[in-house]
Structures are given as C-alpha cells and as structure tokens.
MIGUMAR-171651 format. One line per 4 residues: their letters; for each residue z, x, y of N, C-alpha, C, O. Coordinates in nm, 3 decimals, decimal comma. Layout:
residues N
A> Z/X/Y/Z/X/Y/Z/X/Y/Z/X/Y  ...
***
This chain:
residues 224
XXXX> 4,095/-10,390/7,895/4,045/-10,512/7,835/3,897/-10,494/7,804/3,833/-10,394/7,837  3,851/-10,584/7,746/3,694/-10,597/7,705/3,656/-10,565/7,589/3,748/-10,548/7,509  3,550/-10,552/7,549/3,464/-10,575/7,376/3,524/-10,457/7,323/3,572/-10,446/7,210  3,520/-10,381/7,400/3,544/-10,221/7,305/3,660/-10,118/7,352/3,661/-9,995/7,352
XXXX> 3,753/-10,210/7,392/3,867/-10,149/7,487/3,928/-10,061/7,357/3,932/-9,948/7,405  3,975/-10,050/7,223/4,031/-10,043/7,162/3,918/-9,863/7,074/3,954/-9,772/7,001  3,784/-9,899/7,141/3,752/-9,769/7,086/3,748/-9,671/7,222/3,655/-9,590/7,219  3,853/-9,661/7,366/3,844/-9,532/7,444/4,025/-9,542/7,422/4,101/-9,638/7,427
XXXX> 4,048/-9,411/7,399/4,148/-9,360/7,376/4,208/-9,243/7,486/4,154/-9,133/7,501  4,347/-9,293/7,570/4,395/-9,209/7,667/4,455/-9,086/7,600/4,543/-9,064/7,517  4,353/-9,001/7,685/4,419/-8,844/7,640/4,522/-8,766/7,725/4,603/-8,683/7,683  4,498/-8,822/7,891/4,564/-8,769/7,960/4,645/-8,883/8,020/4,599/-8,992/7,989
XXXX> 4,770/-8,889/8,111/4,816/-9,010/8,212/4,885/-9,065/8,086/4,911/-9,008/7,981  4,910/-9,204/8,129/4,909/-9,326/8,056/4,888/-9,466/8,170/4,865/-9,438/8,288  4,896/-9,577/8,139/4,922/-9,696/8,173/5,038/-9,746/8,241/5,131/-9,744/8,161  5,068/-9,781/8,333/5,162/-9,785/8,442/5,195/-9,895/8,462/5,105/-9,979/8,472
XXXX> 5,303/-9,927/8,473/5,386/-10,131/8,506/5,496/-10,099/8,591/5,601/-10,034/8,587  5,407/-10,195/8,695/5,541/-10,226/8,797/5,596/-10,068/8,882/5,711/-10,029/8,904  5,431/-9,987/8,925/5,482/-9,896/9,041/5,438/-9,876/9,170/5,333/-9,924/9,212  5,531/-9,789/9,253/5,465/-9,801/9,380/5,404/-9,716/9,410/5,448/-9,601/9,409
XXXX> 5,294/-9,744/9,444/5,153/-9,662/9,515/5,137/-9,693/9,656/5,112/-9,811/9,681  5,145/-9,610/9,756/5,141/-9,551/9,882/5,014/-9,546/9,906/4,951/-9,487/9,817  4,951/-9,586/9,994/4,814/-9,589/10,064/4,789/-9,408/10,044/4,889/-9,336/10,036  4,697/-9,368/10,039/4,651/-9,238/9,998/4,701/-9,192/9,877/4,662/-9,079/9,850
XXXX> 4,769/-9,239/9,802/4,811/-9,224/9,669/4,708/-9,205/9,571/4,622/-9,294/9,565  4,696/-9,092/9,478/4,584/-9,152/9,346/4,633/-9,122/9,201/4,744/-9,075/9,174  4,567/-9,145/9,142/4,607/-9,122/8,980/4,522/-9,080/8,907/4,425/-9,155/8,909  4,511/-9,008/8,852/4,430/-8,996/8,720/4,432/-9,014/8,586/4,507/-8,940/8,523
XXXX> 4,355/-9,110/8,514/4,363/-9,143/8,383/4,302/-9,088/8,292/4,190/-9,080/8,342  4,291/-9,021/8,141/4,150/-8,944/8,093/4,156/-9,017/8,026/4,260/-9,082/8,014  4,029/-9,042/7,941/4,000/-9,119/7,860/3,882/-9,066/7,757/3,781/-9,037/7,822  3,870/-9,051/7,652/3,812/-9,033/7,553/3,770/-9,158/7,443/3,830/-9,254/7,395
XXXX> 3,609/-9,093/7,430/3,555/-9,234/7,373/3,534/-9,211/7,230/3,441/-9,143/7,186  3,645/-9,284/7,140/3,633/-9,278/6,997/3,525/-9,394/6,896/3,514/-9,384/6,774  3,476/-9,467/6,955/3,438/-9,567/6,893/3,282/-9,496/6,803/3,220/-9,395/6,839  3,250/-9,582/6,687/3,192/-9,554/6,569/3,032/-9,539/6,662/2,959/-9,441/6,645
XXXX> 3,007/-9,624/6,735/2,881/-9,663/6,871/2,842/-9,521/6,949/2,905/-9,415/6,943  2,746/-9,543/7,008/2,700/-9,386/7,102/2,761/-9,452/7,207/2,839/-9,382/7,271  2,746/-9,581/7,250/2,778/-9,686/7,389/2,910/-9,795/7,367/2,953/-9,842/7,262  2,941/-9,808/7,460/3,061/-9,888/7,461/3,077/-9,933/7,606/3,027/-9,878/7,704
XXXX> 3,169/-10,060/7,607/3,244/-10,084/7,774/3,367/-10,104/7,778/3,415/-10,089/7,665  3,452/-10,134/7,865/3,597/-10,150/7,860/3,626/-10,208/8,048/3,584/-10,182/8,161  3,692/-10,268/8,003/3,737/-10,309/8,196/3,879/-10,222/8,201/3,951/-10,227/8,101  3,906/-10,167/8,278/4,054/-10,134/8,341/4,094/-10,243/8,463/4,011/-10,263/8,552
XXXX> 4,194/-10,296/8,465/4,267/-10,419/8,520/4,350/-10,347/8,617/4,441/-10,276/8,572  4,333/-10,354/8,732/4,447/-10,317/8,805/4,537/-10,494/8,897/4,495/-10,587/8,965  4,669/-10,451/8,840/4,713/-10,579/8,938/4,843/-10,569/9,019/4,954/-10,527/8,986  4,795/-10,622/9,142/4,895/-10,600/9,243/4,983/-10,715/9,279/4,935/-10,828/9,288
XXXX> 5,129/-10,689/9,304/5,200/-10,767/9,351/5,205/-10,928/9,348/5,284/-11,005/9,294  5,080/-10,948/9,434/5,050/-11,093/9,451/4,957/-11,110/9,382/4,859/-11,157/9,439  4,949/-11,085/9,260/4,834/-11,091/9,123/4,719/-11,100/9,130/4,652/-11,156/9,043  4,646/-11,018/9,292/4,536/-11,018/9,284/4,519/-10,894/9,221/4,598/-10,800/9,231
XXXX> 4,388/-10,895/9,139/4,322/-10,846/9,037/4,232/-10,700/9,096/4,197/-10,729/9,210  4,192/-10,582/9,066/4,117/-10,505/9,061/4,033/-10,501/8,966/4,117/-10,473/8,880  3,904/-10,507/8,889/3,851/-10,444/8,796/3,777/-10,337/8,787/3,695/-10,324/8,877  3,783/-10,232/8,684/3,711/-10,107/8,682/3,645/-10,070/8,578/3,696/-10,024/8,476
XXXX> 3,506/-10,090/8,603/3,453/-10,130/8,476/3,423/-9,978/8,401/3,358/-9,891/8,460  3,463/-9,964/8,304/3,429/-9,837/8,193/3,320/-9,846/8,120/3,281/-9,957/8,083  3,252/-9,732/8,088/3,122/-9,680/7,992/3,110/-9,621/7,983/3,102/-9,535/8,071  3,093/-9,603/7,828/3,030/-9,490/7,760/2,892/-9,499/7,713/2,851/-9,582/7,632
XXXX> 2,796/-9,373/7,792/2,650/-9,445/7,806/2,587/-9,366/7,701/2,477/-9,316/7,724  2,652/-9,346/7,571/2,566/-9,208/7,440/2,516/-9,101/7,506/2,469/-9,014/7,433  2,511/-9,075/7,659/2,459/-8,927/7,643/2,538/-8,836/7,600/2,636/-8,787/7,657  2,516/-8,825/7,551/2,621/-8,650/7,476/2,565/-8,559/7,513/2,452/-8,525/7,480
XXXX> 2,655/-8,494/7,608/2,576/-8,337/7,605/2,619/-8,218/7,512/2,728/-8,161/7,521  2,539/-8,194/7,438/2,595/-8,097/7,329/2,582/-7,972/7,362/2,490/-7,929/7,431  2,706/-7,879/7,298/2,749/-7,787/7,368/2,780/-7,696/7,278/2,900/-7,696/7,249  2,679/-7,574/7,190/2,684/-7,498/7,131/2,719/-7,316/7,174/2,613/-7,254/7,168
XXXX> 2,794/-7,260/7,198/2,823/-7,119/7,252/2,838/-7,055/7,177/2,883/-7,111/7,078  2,815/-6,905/7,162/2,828/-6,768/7,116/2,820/-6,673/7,134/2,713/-6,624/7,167  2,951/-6,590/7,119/2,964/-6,478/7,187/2,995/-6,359/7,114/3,083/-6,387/7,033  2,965/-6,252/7,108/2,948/-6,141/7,041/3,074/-6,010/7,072/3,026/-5,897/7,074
XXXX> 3,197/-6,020/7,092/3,291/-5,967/7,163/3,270/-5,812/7,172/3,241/-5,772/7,059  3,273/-5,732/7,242/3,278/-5,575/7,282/3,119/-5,553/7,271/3,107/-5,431/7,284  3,036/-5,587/7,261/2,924/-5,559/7,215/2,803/-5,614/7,353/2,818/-5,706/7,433  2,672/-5,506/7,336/2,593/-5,555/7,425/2,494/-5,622/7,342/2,404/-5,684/7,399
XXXX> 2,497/-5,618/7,221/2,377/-5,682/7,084/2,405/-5,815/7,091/2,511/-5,873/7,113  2,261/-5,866/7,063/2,347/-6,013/6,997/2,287/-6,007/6,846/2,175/-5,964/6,817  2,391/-6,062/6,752/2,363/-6,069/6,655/2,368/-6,205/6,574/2,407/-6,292/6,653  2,343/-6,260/6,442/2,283/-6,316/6,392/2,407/-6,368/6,266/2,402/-6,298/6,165
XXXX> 2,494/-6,459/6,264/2,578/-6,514/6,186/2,551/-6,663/6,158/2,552/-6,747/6,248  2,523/-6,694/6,013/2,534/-6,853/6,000/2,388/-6,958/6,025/2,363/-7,075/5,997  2,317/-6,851/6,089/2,205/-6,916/6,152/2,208/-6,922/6,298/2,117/-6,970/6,366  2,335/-6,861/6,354/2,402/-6,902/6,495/2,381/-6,753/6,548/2,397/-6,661/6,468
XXXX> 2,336/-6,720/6,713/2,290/-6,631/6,769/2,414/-6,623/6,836/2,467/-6,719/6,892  2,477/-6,465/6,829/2,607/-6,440/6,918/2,544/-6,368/7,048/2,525/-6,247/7,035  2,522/-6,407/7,128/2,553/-6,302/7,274/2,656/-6,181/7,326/2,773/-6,193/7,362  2,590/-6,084/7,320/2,665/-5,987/7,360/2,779/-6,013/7,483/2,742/-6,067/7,587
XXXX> 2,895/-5,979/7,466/2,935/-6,063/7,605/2,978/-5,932/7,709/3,031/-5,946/7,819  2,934/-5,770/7,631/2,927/-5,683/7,740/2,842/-5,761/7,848/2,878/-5,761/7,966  2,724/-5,830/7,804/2,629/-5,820/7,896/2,649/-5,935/8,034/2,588/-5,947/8,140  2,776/-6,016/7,968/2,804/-6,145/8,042/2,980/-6,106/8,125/3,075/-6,161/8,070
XXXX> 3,005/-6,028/8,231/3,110/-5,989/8,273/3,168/-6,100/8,342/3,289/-6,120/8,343  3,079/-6,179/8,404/3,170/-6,344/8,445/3,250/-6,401/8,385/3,334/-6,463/8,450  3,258/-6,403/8,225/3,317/-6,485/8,165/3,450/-6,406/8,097/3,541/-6,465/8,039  3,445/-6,308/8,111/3,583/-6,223/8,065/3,668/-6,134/8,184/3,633/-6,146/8,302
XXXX> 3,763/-6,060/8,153/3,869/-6,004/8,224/3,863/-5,855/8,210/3,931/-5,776/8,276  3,760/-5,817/8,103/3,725/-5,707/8,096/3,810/-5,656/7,952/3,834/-5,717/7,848  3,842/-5,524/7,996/3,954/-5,476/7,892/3,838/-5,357/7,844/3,744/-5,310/7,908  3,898/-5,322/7,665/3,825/-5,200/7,622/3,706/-5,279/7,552/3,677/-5,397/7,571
XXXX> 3,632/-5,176/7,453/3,516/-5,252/7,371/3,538/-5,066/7,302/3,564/-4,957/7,353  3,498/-5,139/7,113/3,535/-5,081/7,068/3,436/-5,104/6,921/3,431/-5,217/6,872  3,348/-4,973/6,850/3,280/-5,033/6,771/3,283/-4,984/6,646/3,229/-4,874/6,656  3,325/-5,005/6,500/3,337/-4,899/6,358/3,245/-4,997/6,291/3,249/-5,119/6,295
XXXX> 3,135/-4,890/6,208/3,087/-4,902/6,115/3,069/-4,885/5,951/2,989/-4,870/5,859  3,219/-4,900/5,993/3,275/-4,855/5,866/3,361/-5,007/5,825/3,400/-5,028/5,710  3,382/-5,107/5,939/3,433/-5,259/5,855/3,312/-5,316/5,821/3,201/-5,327/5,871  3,383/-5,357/5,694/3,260/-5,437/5,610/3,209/-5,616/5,664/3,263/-5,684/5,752
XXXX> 3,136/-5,640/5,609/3,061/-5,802/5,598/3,003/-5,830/5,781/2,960/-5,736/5,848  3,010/-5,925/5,818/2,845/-5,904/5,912/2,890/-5,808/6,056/2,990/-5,749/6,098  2,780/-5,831/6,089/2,792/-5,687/6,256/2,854/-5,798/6,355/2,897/-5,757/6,463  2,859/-5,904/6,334/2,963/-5,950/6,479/3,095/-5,875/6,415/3,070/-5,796/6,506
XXXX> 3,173/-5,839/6,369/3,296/-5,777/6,326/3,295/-5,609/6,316/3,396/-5,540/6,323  3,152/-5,558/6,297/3,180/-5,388/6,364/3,234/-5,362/6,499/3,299/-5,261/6,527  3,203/-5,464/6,589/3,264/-5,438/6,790/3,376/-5,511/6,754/3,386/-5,563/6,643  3,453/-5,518/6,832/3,587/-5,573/6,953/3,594/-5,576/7,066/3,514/-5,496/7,114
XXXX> 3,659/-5,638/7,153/3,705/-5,621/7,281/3,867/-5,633/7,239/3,911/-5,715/7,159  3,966/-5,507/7,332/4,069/-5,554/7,305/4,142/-5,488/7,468/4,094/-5,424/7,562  4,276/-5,543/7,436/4,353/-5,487/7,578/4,481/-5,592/7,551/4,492/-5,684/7,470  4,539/-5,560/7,615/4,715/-5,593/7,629/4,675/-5,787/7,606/4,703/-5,881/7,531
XXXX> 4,597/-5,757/7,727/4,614/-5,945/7,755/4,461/-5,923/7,791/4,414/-5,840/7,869  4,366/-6,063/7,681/4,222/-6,087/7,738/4,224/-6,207/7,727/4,268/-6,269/7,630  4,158/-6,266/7,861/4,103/-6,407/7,879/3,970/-6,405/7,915/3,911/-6,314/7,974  3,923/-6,515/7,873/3,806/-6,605/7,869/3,796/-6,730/7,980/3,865/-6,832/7,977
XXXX> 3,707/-6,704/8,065/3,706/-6,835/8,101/3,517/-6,865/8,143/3,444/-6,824/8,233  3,492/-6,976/8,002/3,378/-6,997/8,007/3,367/-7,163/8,073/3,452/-7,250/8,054  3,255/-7,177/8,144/3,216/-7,342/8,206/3,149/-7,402/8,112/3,048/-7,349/8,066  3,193/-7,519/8,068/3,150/-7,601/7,942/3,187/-7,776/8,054/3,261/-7,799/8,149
XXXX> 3,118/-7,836/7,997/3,135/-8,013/8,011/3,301/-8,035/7,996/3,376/-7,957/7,938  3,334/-8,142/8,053/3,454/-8,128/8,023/3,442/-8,243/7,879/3,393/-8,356/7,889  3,495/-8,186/7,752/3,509/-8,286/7,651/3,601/-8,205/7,553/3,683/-8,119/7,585  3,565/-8,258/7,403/3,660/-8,230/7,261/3,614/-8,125/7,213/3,493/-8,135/7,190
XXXX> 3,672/-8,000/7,181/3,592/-7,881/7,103/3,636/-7,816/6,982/3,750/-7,800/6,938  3,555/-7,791/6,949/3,681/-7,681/6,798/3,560/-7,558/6,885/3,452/-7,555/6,944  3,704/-7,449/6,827/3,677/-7,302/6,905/3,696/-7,242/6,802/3,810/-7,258/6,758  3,625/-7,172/6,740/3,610/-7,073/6,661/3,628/-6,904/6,679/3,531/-6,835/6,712
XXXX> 3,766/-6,844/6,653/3,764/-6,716/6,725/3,769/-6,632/6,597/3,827/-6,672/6,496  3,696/-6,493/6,607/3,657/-6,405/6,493/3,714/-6,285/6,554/3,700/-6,237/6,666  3,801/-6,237/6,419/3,864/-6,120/6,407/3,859/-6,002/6,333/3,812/-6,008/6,219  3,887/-5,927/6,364/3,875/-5,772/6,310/3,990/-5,695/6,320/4,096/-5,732/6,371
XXXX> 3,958/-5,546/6,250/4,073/-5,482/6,261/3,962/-5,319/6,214/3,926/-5,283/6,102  3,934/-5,246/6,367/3,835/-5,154/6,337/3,902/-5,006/6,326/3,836/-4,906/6,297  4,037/-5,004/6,351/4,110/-4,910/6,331/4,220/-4,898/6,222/4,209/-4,817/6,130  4,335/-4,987/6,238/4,417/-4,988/6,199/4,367/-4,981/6,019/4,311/-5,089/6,004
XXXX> 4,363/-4,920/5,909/4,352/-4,879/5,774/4,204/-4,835/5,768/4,146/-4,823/5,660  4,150/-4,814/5,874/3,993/-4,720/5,865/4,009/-4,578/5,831/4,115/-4,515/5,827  3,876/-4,529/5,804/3,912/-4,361/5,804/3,957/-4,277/5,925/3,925/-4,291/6,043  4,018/-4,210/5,882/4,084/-4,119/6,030/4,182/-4,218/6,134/4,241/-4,179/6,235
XXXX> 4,179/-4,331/6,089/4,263/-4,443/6,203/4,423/-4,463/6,122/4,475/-4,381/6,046  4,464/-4,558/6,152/4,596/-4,584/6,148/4,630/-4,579/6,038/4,559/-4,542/5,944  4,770/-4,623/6,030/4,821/-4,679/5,894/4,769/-4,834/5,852/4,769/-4,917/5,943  4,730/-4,869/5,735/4,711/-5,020/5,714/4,852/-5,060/5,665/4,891/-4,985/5,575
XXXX> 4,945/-5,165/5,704/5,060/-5,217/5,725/5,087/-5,301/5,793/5,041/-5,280/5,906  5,165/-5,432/5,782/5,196/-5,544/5,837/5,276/-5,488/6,021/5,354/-5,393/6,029  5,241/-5,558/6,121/5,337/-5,512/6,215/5,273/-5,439/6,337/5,319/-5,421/6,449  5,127/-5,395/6,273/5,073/-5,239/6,354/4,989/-5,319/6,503/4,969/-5,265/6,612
XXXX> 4,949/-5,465/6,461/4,911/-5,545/6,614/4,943/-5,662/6,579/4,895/-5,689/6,469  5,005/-5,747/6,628/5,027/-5,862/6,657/4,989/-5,919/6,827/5,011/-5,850/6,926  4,946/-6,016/6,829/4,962/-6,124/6,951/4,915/-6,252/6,940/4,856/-6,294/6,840  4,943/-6,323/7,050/4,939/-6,458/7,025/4,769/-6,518/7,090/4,705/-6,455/7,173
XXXX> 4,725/-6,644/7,029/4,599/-6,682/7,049/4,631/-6,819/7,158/4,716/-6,904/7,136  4,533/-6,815/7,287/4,601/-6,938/7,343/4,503/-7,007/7,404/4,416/-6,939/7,459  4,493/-7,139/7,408/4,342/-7,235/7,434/4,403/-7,339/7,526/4,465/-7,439/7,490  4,376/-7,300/7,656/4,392/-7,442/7,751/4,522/-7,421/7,765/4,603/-7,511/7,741
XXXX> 4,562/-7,293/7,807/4,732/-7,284/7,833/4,833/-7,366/7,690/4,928/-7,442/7,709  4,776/-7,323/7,546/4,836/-7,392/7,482/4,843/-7,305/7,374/4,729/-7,290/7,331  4,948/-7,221/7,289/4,962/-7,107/7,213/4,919/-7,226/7,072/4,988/-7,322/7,038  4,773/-7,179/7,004/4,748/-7,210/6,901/4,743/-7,173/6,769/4,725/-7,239/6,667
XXXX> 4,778/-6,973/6,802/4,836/-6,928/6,696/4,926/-6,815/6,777/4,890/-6,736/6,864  5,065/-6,837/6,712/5,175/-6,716/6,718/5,153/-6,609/6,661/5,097/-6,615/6,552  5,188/-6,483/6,716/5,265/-6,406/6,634/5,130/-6,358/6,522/5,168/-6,293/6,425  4,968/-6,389/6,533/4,862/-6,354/6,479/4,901/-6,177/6,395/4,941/-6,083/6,465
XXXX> 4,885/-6,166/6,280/4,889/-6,065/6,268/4,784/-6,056/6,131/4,801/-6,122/6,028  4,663/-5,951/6,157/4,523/-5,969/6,095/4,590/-5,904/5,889/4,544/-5,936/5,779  4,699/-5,818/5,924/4,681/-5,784/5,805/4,814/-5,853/5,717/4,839/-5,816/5,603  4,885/-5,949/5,781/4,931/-6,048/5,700/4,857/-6,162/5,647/4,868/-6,206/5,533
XXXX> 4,775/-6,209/5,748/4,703/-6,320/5,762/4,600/-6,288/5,669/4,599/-6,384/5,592  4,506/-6,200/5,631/4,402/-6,195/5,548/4,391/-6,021/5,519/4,278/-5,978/5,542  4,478/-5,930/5,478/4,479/-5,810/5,458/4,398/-5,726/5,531/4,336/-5,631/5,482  4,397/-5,773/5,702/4,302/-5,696/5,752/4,187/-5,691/5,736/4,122/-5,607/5,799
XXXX> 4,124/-5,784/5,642/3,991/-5,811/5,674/3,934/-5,898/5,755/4,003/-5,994/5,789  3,794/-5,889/5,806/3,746/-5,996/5,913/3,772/-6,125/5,854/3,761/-6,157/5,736  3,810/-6,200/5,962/3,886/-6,332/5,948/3,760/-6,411/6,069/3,663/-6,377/6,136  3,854/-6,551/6,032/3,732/-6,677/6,139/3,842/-6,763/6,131/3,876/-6,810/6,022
XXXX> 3,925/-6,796/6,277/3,999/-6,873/6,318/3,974/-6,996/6,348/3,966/-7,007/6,471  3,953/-7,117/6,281/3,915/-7,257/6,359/4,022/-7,363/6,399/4,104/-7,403/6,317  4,018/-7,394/6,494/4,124/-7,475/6,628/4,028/-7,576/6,665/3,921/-7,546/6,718  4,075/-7,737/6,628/4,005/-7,807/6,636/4,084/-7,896/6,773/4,195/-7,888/6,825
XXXX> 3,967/-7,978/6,797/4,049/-8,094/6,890/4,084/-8,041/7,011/4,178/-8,108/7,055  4,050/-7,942/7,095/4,059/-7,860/7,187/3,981/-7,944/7,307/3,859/-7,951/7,305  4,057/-8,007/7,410/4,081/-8,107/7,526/4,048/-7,993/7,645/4,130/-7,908/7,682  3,887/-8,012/7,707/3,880/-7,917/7,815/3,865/-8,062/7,935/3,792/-8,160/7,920
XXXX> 3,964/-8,031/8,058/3,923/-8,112/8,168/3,878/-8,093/8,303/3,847/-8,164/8,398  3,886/-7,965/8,274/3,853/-7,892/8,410/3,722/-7,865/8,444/3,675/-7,858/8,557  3,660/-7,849/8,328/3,511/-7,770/8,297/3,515/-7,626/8,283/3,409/-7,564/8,293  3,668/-7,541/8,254/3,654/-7,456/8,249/3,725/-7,443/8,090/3,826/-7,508/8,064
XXXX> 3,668/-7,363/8,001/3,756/-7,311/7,885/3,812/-7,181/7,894/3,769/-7,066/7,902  3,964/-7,259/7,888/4,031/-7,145/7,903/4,093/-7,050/7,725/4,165/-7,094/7,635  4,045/-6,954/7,735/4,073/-6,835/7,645/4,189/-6,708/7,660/4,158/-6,615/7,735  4,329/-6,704/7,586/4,350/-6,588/7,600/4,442/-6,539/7,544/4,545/-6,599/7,512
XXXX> 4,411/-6,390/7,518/4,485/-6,346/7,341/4,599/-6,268/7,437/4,579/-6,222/7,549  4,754/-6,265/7,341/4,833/-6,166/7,486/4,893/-6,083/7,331/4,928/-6,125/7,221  4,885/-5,993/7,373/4,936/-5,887/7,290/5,119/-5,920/7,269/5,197/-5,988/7,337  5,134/-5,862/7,178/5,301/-5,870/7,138/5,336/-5,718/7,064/5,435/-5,647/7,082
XXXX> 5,228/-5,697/6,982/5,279/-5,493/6,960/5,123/-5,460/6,932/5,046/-5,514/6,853  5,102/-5,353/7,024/4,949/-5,300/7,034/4,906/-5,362/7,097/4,965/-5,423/7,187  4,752/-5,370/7,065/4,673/-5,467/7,140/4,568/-5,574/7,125/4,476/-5,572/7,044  4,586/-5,642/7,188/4,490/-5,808/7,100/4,341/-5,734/7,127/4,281/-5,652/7,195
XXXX> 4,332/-5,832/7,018/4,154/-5,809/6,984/4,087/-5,928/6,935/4,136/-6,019/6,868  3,936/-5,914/6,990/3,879/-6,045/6,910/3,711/-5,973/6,933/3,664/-5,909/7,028  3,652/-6,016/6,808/3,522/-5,998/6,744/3,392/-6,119/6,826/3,274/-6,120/6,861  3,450/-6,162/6,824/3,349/-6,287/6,843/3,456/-6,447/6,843/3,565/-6,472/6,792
XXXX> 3,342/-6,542/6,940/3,345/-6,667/6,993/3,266/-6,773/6,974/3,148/-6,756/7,003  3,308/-6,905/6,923/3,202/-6,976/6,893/3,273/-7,163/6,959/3,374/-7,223/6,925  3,182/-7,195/7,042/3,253/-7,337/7,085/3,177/-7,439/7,080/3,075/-7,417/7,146  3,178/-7,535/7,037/3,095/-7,656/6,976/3,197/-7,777/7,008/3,310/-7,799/6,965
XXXX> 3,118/-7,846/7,098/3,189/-7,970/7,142/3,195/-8,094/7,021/3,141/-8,065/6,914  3,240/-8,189/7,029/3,226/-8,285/6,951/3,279/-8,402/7,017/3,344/-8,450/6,924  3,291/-8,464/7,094/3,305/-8,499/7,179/3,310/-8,551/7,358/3,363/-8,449/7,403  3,298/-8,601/7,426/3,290/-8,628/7,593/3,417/-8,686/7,615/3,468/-8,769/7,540
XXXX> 3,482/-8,632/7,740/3,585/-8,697/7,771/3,546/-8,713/7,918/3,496/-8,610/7,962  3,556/-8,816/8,009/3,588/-8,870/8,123/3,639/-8,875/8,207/3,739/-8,848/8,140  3,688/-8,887/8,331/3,787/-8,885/8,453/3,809/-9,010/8,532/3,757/-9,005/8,643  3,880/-9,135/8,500/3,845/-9,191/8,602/3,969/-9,216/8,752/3,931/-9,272/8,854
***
C-alpha cells in the first residue's frame, strides 16, 4: 500500500494469503524500484488472523550506487575500448577459475580481442551491489581460421554462456554467429541477489572462450 506502491516491483517471492508461519519462520521478498522518481515509499501490510495489522515501511532513498566493471580476459594489459578501461584479469585471480590465456596478433579490430581465456568450463565470480545489470561479454576466435591454426568452419567450438545460473546463450558458436569475427554479446536485465555475479561459459565441442567483460548496473534491488 501507499503513494508509490505501484512503482516497486516483486522480482523475487510473491505475496502470500492465508498462510501458516511458525515462530522462527522467515520469508523473503525482493523488490525492485521502477518508479520514474530517484525516491519513493510503499507500506507492506502484514495481517494476522485476528486482523491485527503489521506495517513495514519501504524506501527507496535515490542512492544509486553505480557500478561500472572491466575486464580484459587472458591478458595482464589493460586496454582501452569505447572510452572504457579493461583490466587485465591475469592480474585479478580472485575473480576467475583460472583455465588457459591465449594471445594472436593476427585477429583484427581492438586489442581486448588479441587475448582469451579459455578451458572446458570458466566461471566468474565478481562482488557487485546486489541490483539490475546488462553484462556485456566479448568474443574471439584466435585460432580456429588463423594462420597455421585450424580450419575456419561452423562446429570447431561451441558452448553455452550462463549468468546467475541461467543459460543466456546456447549452443554459442563464434563462426555461425558473426563469421568468426570479434563479436560483443549484450544480456540485459541480469537480477544479482547475492552480491555475487555469477559468470560461466561451459564448453560443448572444444573449448569456451571469452575476450573480455563489461557490467554496468542500471538498477538497485532490495531484500526485505
């Protein structure tokens, strides 16, 4: 209920009628604040049995914490795309699972796409606010139709892309998808609640790879 109940929007849970809750019992509701405003309020109503009332008062107080990341995959450089500074993420081993790193100067258009990191299965797990993100993942292909490297042909790596335990692209394959040239994957609307972002490519024939990382919140989401 209240002035601006209609601009926080449940992302996680829902709204509950008529259940039983056990002394040590809890719940969790998420809630995300859509309204046009930086600020807003909302009451949450809890009512029991004998219609006495709970209220829980909600706000959204405009701080936004904004949340710009970049990461430079296989590489200890950081380099320079868009206006946006990638971080080497050799240099950051907390946030990955490891795997190979791999570098040709022979793929064309900018140097976040000469490195890779690749391996069967790579995850990511970077600490961000918990809120709304689009994730930006950048691809390459530093072997497969290079000199002295593979055949260029549909089939030669495939795997799947997955954000928050949630497969956002199948079956990825770089030289169907854009003839093997460097590509830029954007996945919007990406729900982190943990504070952790979870990242991770799983191979299906060969081995997954990714160039570079880019995560930009747009959004705050809540816990109450």
């Amino acid at each position: 209920t209240g002035e601006n109940a209609e601009d926080f929007e449940i992302t996680a849970g829902e709204l509950l009628s008529e259940v039983l809750l056990k002394a040590g019992d809890s719940y969790n509701l998420t809630l995300d604040f859509i309204g046009e405003s930086l600020s807003g309020s909302a009451n949450l109503v809890i009512t029991f049995r004998n219609d006495e009332e709970v209220i829980v008062p909600i706000v959204a107080d405009g701080n936004f914490e904004e949340v710009s990341l970049f990461y430079n995959a296989g590489s200890t450089a950081n380099v320079e795309l868009e206006g946006n500074t990638f971080q080497g993420d050799v240099n950051l081993p907390s946030i990955h699972n490891g795997g190979s790193v791999y570098r040709n100067e022979n793929v064309s258009g900018s140097e976040l796409y000469k490195s890779e990191r690749y391996a069967s299965n790579i995850a990511y797990q970077i600490e961000v606010p918990n809120g709304v993100y689009t994730i930006t993942t950048f691809h390459t292909e530093t072997w497969f139709g290079m000199p002295n490297g593979g055949p260029n042909e549909p089939g030669r790596r495939v795997y799947d892309i997955i954000l928050e335990d949630a497969i956002v692209k199948s079956n990825f394959d770089l030289y169907i998808e854009n003839d093997n040239q460097p590509i830029a994957l954007v996945f919007e609307n990406i729900q982190v609640t943990d504070g952790i972002l979870d990242l991770n490519l799983v191979a299906k024939v060969n081995n997954a790879s990714i160039a570079g990382i880019s995560i930009v919140n747009k959004g705050e989401i809540g816990v109450i």
